[in-house]
C-alpha positions in Angstrom: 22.5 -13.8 7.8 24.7 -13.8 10.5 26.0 -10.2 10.3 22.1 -9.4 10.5 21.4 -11.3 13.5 24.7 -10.0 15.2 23.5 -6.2 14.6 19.9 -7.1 16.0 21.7 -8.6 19.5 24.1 -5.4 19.7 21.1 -2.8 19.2 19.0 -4.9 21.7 21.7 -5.3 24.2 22.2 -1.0 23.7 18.9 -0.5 23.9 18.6 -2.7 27.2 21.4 -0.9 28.6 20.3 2.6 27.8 16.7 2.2 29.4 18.1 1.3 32.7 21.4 3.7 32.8 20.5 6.4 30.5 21.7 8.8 33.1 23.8 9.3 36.1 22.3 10.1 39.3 23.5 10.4 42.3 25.2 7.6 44.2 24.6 4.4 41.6 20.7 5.5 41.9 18.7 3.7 39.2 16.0 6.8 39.7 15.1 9.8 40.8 11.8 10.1 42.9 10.4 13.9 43.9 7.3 13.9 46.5 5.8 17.6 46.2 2.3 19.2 47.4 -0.3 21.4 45.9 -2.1 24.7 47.2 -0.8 24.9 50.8 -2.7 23.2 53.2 -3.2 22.1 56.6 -2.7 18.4 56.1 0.7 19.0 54.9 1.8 20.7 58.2 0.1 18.0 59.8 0.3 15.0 57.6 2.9 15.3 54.8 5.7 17.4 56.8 5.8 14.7 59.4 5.9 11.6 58.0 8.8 13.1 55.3 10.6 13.8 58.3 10.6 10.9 60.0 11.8 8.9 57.2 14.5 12.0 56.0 12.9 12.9 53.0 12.2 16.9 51.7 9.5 17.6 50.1 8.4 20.7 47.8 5.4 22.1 48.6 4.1 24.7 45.7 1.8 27.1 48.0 -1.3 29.4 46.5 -0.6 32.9 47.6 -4.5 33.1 49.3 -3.8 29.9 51.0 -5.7 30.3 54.3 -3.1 27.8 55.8 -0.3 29.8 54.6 -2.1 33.1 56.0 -3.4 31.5 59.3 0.0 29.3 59.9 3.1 31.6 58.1 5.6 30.7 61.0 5.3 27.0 60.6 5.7 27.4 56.9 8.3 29.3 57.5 9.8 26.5 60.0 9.8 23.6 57.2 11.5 25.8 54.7 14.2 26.3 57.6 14.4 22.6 57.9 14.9 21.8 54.4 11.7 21.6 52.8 11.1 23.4 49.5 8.3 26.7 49.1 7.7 26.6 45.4 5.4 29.4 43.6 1.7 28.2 42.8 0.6 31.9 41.3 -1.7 33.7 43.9 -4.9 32.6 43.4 -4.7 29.5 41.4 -6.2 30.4 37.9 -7.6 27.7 35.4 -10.0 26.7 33.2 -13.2 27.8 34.2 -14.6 25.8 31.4 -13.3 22.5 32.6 -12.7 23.5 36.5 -16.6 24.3 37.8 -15.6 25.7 41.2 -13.1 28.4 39.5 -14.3 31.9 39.9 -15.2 34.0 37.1 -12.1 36.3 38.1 -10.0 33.4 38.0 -10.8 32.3 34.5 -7.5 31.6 33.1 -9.1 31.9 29.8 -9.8 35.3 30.1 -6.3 36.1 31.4 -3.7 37.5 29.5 0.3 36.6 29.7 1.1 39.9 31.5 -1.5 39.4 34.3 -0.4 35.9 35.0 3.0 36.8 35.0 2.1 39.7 37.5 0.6 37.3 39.5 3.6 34.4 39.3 5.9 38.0 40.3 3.9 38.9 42.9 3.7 35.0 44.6 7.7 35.1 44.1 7.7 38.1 46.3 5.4 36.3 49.0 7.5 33.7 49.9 10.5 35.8 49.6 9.0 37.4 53.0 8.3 34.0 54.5 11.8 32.3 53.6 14.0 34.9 52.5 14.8 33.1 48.9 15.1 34.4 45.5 15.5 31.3 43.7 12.3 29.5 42.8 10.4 26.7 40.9 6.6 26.9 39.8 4.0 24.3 39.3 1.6 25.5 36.8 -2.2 25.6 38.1 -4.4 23.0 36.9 -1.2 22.3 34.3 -2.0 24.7 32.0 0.2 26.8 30.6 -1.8 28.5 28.7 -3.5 32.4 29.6 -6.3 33.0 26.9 -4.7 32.2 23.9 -0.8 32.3 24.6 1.3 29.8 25.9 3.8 31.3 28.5 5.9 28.9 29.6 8.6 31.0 28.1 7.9 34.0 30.2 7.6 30.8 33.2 11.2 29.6 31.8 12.5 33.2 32.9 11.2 33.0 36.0 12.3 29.9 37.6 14.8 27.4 37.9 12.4 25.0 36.8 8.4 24.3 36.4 6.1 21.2 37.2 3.4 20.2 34.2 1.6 16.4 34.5 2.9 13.9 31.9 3.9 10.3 31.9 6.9 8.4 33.5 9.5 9.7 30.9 11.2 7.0 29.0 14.2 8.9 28.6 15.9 11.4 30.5 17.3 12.8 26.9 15.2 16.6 25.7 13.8 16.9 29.4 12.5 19.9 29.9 13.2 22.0 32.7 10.2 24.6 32.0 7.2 21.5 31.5 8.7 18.7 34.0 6.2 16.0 34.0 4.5 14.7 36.8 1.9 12.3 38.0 -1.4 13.2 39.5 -2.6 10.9 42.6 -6.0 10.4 43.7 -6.9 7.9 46.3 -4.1 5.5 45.5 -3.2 1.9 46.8 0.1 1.6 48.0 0.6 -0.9 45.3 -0.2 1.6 42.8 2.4 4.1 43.9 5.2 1.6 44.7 4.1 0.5 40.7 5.0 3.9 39.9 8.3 3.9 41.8 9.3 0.6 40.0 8.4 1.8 36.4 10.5 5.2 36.9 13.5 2.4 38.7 12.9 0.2 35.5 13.1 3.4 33.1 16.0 4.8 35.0 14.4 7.9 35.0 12.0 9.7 37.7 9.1 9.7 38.8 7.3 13.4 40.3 4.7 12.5 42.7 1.5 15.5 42.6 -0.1 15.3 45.7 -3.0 17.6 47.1 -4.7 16.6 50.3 -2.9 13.8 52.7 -5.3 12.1 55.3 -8.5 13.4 53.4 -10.3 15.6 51.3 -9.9 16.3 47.4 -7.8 14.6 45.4 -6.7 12.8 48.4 -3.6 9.8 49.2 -4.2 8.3 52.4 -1.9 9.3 55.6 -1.2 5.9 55.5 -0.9 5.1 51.8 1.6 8.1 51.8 3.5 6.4 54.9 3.7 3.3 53.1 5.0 4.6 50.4 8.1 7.1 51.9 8.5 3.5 53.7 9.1 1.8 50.6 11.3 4.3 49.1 13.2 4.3 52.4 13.8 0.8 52.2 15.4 1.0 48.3 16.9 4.0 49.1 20.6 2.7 47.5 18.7 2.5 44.7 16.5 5.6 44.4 17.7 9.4 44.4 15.0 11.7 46.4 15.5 15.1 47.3 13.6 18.4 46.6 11.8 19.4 43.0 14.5 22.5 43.2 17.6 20.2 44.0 16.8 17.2 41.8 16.0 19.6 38.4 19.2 21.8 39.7 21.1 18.2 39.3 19.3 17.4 35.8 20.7 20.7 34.5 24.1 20.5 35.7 25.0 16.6 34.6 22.7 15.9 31.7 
């Protein structure tokens, strides 16, 4: 009886150590927290680029190729990239789903795409933001997170292409099997502070991360607040001994190099 009881206090007392330091990240950090930005728009010039700056964060901004912002605005673009902030590839005109996205255009219909046209595409982005910073290296946040053109998956053709890709998903539990080419992340929509600081804490308590998927700051779809979002680079400010930010490229760089 008592060898049983002594084997169920050493796998709780392993199992309480590995959920909170699973993995080594930089500095003693518990976790890793990543802020990045969909489609390429104003706000985040505006908004996001700001407020990141004035608390010394980086954020990765995955731009649409026919982003009237990135068109209308290219030198300021290319300004934030200069100052540390991250262009990732967001294909050229943001295919999906027409089936379960109404406002896609019939052109756009993932479904009707195959794997060598959205590869075309995801080339043809790269090559974009070559001309506005001047990199090769690049990661990729899958439109709509689907990774799926018609009937073939091609997150292996995506997994060739970049150092790493952003899918949604849950707050992994584990750092162990993470995958590199379907990173999960969490979609925000009009968000309290308390539920993004919640979502900080869980990714702290997990000692894993936490990939914030934000669109439009200070209004319009799938919004977060300008101040909700201040709040929160606040908060993460505040526990920063305890909390690794840096770019999407630069935190799945350090993932594949000490896991």
């Amino acid at each position: 009886m008592k060898r049983i009881f002594f084997l169920i206090l050493l796998f709780s007392i392993c199992f309480t150590l590995n959920s909170v330091a699973q993995f080594s990240w930089p500095n003693g950090a518990k976790a890793a927290v990543v802020f990045t930005y969909d489609d390429g728009l104003d706000c985040h010039l505006d908004v996001a680029v700001p407020q990141l700056d004035e608390f010394g964060f980086k954020g990765t901004f995955f731009c649409t190729g026919n982003s009237p912002s990135l068109f209308n605005r290219m030198e300021e673009w290319r300004a934030i990239s200069k100052n540390g902030h991250e262009l990732g590839n967001h294909t050229i005109f943001h295919p999906c789903y027409r089936n379960t996205n109404d406002w896609v255009e019939p052109e756009y219909d993932l479904s009707k795409y195959s794997v060598e046209q959205i590869v075309a595409e995801m080339k043809a982005a790269n090559t974009l933001l070559k001309a506005i910073d001047g990199k090769e290296k690049r990661t990729f946040a899958y439109t709509c997170c689907d990774f799926v053109a018609g009937k073939s998956d091609f997150s292996g053709e995506v997994e060739k292409l970049f150092t790493a890709a952003r899918l949604d998903g849950p707050i992994p539990e584990t750092m162990a099997g993470y995958d590199l080419a379907k990173t999960p992340s969490t979609l925000v929509a009009d968000p309290t502070v308390e539920d993004l600081i919640a979502l900080v804490d869980e990714a702290k308590n997990k000692g894993t991360i936490i990939v914030f998927l934000f669109h439009n700051v200070g209004g319009g779809y799938l919004n977060v607040g300008a101040e909700e979002h201040r709040k929160l680079l606040e908060y993460v400010k505040a526990h920063e001994d305890e909390l690794y930010s840096a770019t999407f490229m630069e935190v799945m760089d350090y993932i594949k190099n000490n896991r």
